[in-house]
N, C-alpha and C positions, 0 to 999 in steps of 0.2 A: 723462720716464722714471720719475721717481720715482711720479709718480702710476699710471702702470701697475705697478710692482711693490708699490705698496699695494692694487692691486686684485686683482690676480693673489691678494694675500697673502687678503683678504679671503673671497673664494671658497675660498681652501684649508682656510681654517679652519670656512666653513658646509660647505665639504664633509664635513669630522673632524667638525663636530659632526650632521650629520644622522646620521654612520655611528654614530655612539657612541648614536644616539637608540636603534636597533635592540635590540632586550631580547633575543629570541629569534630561531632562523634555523631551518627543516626544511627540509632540502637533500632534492629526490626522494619528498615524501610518500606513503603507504601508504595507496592509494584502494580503495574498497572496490567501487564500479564506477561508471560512467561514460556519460555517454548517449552524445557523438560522440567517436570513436577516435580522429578526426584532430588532437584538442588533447587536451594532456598537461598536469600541475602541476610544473613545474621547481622552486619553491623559495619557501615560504613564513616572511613576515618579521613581526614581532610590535613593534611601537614602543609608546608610550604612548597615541598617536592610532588606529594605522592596524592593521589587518590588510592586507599587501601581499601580493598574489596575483600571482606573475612564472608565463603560462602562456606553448605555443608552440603553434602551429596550422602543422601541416606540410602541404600542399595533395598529394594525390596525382594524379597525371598522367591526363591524361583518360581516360574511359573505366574508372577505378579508385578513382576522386575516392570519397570517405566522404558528399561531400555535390554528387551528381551529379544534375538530375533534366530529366527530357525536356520539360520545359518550365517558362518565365519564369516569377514570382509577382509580384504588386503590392508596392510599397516599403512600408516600415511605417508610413508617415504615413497612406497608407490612397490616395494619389492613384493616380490612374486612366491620367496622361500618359504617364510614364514604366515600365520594366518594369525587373527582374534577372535575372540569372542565379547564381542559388544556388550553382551548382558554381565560381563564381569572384568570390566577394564576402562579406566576414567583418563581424561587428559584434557591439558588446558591450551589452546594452538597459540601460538605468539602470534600470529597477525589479527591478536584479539583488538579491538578499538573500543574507544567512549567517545559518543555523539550525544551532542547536547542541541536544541535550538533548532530541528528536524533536519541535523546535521550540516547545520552549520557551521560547526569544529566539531574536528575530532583530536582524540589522544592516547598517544601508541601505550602499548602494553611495555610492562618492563621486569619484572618479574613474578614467579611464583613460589608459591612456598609450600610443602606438604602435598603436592601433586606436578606429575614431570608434565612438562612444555613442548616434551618432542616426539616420546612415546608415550604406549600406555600403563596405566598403574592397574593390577589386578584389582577386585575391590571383590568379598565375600559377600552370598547373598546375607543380609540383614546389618553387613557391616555397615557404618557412618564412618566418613573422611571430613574432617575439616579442613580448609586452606585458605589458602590467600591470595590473591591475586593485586599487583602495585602497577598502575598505571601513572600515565603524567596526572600535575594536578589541574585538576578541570579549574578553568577561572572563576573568580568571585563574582558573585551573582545569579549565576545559574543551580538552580535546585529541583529541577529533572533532567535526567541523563539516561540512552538508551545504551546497554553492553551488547556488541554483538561480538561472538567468541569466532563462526563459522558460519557459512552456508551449508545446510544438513546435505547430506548425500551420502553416497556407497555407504548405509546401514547406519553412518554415523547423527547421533541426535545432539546439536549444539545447543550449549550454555546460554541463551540469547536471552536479555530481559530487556524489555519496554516499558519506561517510564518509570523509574526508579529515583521517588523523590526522598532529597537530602535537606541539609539545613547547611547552608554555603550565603552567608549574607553579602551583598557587595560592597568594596573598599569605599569607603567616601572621596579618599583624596587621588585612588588612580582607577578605580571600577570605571567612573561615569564615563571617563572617554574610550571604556571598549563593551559599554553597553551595548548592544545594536540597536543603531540609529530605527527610531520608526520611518516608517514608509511613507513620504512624500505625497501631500496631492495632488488630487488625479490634475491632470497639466489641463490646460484650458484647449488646448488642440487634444482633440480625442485618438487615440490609438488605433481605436478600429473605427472606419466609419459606414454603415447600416450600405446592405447589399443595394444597386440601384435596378437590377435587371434579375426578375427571378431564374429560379435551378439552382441545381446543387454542385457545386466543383466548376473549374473551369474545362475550357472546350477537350483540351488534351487529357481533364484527370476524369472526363467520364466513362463509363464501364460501357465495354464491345459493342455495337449494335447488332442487333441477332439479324439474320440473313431476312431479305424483303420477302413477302409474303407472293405469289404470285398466282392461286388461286384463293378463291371467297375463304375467311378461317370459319372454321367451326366454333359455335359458342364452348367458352372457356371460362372459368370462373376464378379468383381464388377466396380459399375459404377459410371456416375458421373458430376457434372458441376465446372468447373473453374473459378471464379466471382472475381471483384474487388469490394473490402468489402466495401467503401465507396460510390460507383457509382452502386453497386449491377448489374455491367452491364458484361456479361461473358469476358476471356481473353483467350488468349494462354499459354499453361504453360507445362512442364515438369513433370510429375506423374512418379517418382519412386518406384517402390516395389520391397521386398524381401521375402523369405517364413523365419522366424526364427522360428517358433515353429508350432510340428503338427507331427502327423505318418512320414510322408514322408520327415522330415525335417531331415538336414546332420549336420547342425549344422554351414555351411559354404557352402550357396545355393548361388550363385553368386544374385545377383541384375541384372533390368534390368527395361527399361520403357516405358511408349507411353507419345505421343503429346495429347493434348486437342485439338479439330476439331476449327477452326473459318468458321462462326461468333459466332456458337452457346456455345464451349466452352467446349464440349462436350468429356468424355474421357470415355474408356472402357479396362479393362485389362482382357486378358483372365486368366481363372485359372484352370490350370489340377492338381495340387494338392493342396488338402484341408488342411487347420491350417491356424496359425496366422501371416498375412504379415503387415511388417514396409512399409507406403506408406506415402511417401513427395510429395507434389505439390512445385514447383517454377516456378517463372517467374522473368526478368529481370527489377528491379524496384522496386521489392516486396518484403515483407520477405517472407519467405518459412511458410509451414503448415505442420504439418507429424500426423499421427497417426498410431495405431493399428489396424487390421480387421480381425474380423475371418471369414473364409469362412466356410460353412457346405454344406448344399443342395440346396439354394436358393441365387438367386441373392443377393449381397450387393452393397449397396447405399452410398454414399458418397460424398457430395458438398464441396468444397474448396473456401472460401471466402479471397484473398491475400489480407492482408493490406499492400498498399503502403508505399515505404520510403521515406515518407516528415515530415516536421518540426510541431512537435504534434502529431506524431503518437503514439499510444500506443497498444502493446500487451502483452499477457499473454505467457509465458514460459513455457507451459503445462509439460513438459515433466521433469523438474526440481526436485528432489528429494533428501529429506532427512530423516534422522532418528527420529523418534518422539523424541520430546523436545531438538533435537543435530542442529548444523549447519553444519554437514561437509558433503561434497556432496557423494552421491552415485554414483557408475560408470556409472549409467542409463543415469543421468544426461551428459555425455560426448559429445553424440551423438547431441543431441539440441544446447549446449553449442559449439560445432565446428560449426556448421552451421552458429550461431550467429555471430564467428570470420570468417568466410568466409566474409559475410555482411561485417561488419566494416572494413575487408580487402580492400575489392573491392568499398567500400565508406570509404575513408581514412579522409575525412571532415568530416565524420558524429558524431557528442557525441551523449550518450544517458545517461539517467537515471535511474538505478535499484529503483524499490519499492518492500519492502517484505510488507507483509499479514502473521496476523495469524488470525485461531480463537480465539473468545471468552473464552473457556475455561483457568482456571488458573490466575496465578497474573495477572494485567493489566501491571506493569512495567518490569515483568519479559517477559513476550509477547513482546512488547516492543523492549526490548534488542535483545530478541533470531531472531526479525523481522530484526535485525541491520547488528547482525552479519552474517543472512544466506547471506544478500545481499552480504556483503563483502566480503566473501566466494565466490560466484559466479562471482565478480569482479577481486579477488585473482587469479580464475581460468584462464578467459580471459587477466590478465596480466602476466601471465606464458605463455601464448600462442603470445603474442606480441603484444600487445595492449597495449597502452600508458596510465598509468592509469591516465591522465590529461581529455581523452577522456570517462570518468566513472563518475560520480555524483551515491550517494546513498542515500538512505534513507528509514529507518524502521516505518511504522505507527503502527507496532503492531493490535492491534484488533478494531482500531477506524474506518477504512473501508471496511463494510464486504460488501458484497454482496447478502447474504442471510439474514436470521431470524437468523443462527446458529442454531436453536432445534433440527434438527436429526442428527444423522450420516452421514447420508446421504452431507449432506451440509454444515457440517464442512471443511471435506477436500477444497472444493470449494474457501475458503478464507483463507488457507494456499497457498498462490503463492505468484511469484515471476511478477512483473510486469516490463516492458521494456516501456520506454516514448524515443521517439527521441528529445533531446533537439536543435541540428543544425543536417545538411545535409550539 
């Protein structure tokens, strides 16, 4: 008897002392959004060791399942023998991580509890699973953290949360030297210095020249509607073109442009010499659009959809370029990037928030990073240019939001961009 009440005693007291281990507790944290609906953050626990992640995964009833799909996937060991079914079978992968600081630490995963790590756990329609998940502990100071579990694929839907704030205050006597440092002013010799000879790309990065013309062309036009992207209703707007590349090009062909007709929105440029013209649509209110067009023999077509500048807007930086696996910008990139500080000139209220993209290919943390630094790069740029980098928010997701499959070539480039979100106006 006695020896069981010293055991008894024993336990009671590692139980007091692992609770006393607990520094910090976020009961219901404030996610910013989340890949699958069907699991939730019930309460996050802060020790010396551990980041304890207590989630729950509620299974919805067939036919409403969050993760329901018309057919089996292969298991993740990669075998061929056996099959799952997704809509009833849960798992937590070990190369789950915690990025804090738009991943600039991360911290490995270390175990789970109440849910396996290497296969899957059946889970019944309307059954709840609780578990656990212990990571490193994330350091003191940081109080948003993003959990990426997987990259979704073959049927499977991952655990992924963004912006999962906690209460993690910083140490006074060892936090301040692993704060990160703010970022240095801009240096007196400027990084990038303004183009001195117009065109786009240098002599070798320009696109083909189309074959010399050798009878009179026939008139050619390209055309076109001007729309606001959210209201898909036509506007008025400003269509820019220039000739940069082509037989007939000088290499410094002046620019010039037409009006969009209202109501219909309608625009037309004539074209007496064939190659490849740099065309911007704008309007006042809007961000601008540009692309590239080649003329040959036949009319070209082109619609310009303005996305408005209001609060949540977001577009894509098309014209943004870098060096594979590099973050430092290309001079391509200059021409997009001025247009962007005209904008935020002429809206002096406005912030916004850079997102980089990459693909899938290669590390997941090194993507990551390289998604960090191009942003910052492209923020570096517009605070050389006068922009207030108070007015710039950034942040790297690396390869966790693609937009495609990734499987060809074709569609990789696609999710290497640069995204622009308008945070105020």
């Amino acid at each position: 008897m006695n020896c069981r009440l010293l055991l008894l005693f024993c336990l009671l007291l590692t139980a007091l002392g692992l609770q006393a281990q607990v520094q910090y507790t976020t009961e219901n944290p404030r996610v910013d959004d989340v890949n699958d609906r069907d699991v939730t953050i019930r309460r996050v626990e802060l020790t010396e060791q551990y980041t304890i992640i207590y989630m729950k995964f509620e299974a919805k009833g067939m036919g409403s399942m969050g993760r329901s799909w018309p057919f089996p996937i292969p298991m993740p060991n990669g075998g061929r023998g056996s099959q799952i079914d997704v809509s009833s079978h849960i798992g937590f992968q070990p190369a789950s991580r915690l990025y804090v600081n738009q991943g600039e630490r991360s911290y490995k995963f270390i175990r789970a509890e109440n849910i396996p790590a290497e296969t899957r756990r059946r889970v019944e329609p309307g059954e709840r699973v609780d578990f656990i998940a212990y990571f490193e502990r994330i350091d003191p100071g940081y109080t948003v953290f993003d959990l990426f579990e997987c990259k979704d694929g073959n049927g499977y839907v991952c655990f992924n949360f963004w912006g999962v704030h906690i209460i993690n205050p910083a140490r006074k006597d060892t936090y301040s030297q692993r704060t990160p440092k703010p970022k240095p002013p801009v240096q007196a010799k400027p990084r990038y210095t303004p183009r001195t000879t117009p065109g786009v790309g240098t002599p070798d990065e320009t696109p083909a020249r189309p074959e010399a013309e050798t009878a009179p062309a026939a008139s050619i036009a390209i055309n076109g509607i001007t729309r606001d992207a959210r209201t898909k209703k036509p506007i008025t707007a400003t269509v820019t073109y220039r000739l940069i590349s082509g037989a007939e090009a000088t290499g410094d062909d002046p620019g010039d442009s037409v009006r969009s007709v209202s109501p219909a929105g309608k625009y037309t440029i004539p074209i007496d010499r064939r190659g490849v013209y740099a065309v911007t649509a704008s309007a006042k209110g809007y961000f601008s659009q540009s692309d590239t067009l080649t003329t040959n023999r036949v009319d070209v077509m082109r619609d310009f959809n303005l996305v408005p500048i209001e609060t949540g807007a977001k577009i894509t930086l098309r014209n943004i370029y870098f060096n594979a696996s590099k973050f430092d910008l290309k001079p391509e990139s200059f021409p997009e990037l001025d247009r962007l500080v005209e904008v935020m000139q002429e809206n002096s209220t406005m912030n916004i928030r850079l997102e980089g993209h990459t693909d899938t290919v290669g590390d997941f943390d090194a993507n990551v990073e390289l998604s960090r630094n191009r942003v910052n790069e492209v923020k570096r740029y517009l605070v050389s240019k006068g922009i207030s980098a108070g007015r710039i928010e950034t942040v790297g997701y690396g390869p966790s939001r693609p937009i495609n499959t990734n499987k060809s070539l074709k569609e990789r480039p696609e999710n290497r961009r640069v995204e622009m979100v308008v945070v105020k106006v």
